[in-house]
BANU-229004 format. One record per atom (N, C-alpha, C): residue number from 1; x, y, z. Coordinates in steps of 0.02 Angstrom, whole numbers, always signed. Layout:
TORMAR    i       X       Y       Z
TORMAR  NUM       X       Y       Z
...
***
This chain:
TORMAR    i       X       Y       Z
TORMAR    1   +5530   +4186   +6126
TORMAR    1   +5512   +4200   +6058
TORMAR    1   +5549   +4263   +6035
TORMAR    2   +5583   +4270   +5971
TORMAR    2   +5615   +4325   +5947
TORMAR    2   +5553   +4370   +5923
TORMAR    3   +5585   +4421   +5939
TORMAR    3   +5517   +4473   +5934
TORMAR    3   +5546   +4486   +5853
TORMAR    4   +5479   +4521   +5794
TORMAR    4   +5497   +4505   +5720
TORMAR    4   +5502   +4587   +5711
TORMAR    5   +5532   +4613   +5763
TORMAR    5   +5550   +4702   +5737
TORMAR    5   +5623   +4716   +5788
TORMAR    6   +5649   +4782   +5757
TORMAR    6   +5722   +4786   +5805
TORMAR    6   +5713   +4814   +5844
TORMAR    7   +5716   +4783   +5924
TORMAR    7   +5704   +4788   +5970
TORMAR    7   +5751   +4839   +6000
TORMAR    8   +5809   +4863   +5952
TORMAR    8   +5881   +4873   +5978
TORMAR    8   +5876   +4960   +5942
TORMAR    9   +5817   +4961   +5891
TORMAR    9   +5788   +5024   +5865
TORMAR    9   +5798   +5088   +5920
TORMAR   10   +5799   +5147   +5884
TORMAR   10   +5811   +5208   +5912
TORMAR   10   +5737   +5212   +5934
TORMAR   11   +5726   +5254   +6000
TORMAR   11   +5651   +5252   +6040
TORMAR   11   +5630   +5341   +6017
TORMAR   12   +5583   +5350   +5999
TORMAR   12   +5571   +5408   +5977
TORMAR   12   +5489   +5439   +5991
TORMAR   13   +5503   +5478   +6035
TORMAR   13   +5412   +5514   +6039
TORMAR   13   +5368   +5525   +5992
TORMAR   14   +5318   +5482   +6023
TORMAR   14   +5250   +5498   +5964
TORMAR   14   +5206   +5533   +6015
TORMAR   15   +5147   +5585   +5961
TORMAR   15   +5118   +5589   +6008
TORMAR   15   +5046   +5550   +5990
TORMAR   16   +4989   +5535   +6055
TORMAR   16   +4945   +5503   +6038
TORMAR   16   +4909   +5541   +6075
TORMAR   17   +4816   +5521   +6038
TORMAR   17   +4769   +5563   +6084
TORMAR   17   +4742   +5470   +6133
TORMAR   18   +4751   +5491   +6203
TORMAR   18   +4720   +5427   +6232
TORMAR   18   +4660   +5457   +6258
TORMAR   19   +4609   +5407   +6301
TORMAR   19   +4572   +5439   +6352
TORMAR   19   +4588   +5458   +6417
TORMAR   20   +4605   +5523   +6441
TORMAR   20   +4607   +5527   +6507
TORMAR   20   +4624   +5497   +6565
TORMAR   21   +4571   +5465   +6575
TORMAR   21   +4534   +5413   +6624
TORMAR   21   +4585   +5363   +6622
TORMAR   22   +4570   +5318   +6568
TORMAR   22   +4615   +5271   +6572
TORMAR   22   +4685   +5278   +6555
TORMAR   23   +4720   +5319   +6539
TORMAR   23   +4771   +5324   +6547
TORMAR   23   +4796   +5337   +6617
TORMAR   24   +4760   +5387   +6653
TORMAR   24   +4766   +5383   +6728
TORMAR   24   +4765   +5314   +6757
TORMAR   25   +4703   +5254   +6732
TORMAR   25   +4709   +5210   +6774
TORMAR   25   +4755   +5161   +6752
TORMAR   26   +4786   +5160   +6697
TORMAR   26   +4846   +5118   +6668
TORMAR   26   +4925   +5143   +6710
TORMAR   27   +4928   +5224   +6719
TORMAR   27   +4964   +5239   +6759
TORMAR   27   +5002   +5210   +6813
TORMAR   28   +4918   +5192   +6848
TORMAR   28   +4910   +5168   +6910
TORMAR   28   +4919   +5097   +6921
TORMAR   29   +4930   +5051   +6865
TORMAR   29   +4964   +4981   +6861
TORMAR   29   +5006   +4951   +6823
TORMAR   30   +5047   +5017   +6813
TORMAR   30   +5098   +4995   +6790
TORMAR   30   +5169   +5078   +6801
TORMAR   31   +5224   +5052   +6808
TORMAR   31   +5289   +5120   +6812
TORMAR   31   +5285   +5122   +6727
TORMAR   32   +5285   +5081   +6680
TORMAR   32   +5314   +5077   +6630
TORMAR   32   +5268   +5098   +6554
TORMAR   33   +5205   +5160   +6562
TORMAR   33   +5167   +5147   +6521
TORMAR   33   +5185   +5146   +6439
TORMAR   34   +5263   +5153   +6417
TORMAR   34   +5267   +5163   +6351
TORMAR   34   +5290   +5079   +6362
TORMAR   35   +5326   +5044   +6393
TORMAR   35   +5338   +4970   +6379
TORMAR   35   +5286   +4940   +6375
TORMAR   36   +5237   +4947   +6393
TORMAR   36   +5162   +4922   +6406
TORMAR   36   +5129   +4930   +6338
TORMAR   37   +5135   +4995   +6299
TORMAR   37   +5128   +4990   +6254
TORMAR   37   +5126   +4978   +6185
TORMAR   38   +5220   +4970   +6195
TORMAR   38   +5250   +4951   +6142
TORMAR   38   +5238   +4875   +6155
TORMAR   39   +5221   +4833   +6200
TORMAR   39   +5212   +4769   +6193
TORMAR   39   +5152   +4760   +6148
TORMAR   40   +5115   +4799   +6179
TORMAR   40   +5041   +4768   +6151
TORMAR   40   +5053   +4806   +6078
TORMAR   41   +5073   +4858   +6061
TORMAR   41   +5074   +4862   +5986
TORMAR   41   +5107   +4813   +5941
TORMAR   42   +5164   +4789   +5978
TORMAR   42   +5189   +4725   +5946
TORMAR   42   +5137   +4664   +5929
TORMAR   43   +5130   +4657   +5981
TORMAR   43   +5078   +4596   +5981
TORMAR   43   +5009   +4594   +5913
TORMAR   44   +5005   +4675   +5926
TORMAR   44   +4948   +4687   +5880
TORMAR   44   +4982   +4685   +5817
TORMAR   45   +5035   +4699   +5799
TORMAR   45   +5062   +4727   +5722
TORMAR   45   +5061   +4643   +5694
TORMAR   46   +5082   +4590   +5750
TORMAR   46   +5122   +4523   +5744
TORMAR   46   +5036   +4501   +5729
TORMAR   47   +5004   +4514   +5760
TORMAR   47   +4937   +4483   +5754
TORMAR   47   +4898   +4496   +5646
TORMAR   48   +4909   +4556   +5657
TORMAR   48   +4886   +4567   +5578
TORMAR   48   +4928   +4561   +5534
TORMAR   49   +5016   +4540   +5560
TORMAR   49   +5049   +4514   +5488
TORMAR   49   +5019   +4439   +5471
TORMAR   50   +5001   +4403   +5538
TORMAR   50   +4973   +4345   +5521
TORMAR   50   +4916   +4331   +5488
TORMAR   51   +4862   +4372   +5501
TORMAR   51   +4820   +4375   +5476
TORMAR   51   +4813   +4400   +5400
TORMAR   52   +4854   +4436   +5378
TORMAR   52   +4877   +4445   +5321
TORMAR   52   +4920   +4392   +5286
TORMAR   53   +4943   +4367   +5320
TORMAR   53   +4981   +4294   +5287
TORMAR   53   +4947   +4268   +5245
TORMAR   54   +4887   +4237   +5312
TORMAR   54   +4819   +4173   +5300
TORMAR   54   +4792   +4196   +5220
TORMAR   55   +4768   +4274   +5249
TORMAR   55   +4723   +4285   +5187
TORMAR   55   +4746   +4275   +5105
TORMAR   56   +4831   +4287   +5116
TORMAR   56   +4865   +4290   +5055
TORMAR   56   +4867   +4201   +5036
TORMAR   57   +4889   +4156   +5091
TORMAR   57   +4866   +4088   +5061
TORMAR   57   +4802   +4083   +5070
TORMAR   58   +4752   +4097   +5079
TORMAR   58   +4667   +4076   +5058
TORMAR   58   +4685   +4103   +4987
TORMAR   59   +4700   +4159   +4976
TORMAR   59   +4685   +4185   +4898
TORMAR   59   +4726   +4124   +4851
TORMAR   60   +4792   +4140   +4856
TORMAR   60   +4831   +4076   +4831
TORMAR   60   +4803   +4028   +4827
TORMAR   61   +4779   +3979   +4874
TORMAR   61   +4752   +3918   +4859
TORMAR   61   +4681   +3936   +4829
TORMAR   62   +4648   +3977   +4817
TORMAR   62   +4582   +3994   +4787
TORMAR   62   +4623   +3979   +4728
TORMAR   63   +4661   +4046   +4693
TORMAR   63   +4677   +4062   +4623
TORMAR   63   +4701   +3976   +4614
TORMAR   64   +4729   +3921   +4652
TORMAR   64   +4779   +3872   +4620
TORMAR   64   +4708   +3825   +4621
TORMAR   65   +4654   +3824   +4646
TORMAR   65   +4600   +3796   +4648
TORMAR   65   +4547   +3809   +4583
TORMAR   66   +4550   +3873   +4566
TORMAR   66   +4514   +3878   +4498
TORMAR   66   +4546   +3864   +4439
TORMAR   67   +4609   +3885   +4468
TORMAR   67   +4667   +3861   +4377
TORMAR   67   +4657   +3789   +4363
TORMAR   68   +4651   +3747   +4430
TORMAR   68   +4642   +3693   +4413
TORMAR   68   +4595   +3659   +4365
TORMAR   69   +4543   +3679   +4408
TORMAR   69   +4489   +3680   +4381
TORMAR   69   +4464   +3713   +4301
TORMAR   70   +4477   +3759   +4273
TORMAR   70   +4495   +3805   +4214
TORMAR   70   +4534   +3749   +4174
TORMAR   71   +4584   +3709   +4191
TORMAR   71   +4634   +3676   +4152
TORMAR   71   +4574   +3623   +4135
TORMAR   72   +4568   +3595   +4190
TORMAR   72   +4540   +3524   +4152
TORMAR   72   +4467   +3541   +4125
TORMAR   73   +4404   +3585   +4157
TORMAR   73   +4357   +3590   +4108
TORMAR   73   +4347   +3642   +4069
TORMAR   74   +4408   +3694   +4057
TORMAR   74   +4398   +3757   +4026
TORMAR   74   +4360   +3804   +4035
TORMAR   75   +4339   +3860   +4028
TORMAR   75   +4328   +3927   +4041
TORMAR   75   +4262   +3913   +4035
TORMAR   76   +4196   +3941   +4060
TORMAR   76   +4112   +3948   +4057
TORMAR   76   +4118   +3977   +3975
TORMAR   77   +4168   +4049   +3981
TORMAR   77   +4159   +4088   +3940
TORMAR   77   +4169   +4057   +3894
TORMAR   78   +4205   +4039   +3866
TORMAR   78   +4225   +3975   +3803
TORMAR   78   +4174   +3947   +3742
TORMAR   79   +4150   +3911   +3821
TORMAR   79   +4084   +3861   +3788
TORMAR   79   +4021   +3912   +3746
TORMAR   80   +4022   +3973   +3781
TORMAR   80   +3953   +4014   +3781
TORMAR   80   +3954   +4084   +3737
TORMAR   81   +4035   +4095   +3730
TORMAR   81   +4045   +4150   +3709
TORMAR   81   +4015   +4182   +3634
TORMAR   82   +4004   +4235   +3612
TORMAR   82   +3995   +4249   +3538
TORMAR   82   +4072   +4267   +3517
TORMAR   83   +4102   +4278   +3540
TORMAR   83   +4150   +4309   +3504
TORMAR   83   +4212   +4262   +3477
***
């Protein structure tokens, strides 16, 4: 699978607050703890563009679901309005 960021990107220190503990025990199963991490941040970033996708077609098909609807029986407001 092509990963959807440049992998080929300049690598640059961040700093982060972790816990202790488990960073010690992540240490301890793995040589590589920034590859380890940058995977799973990928994974996570790839996870909520998707999820951001969905939501943008739920909305879309909402909005193309009421226009519809609006077209053929017209607006509540319409029928009821004073103005």
């Amino acid at each position: 699978m092509k990963a959807a960021y440049n992998t080929a990107a300049r690598k640059r220190p961040v700093n982060l607050t972790l816990n202790e503990d488990l960073v010690a025990q992540a240490r301890g199963l793995t040589h590589n703890l920034s590859g380890v991490v940058e995977s799973l941040l990928a994974e996570y970033v790839e996870q909520e563009r998707q999820q951001h996708s969905a939501r943008a077609a739920a909305l879309r098909s909402t909005i193309a679901t009421w226009n519809d609807f609006s077209a053929r029986h017209g607006s509540f407001a319409d029928e009821y309005s004073t103005l």
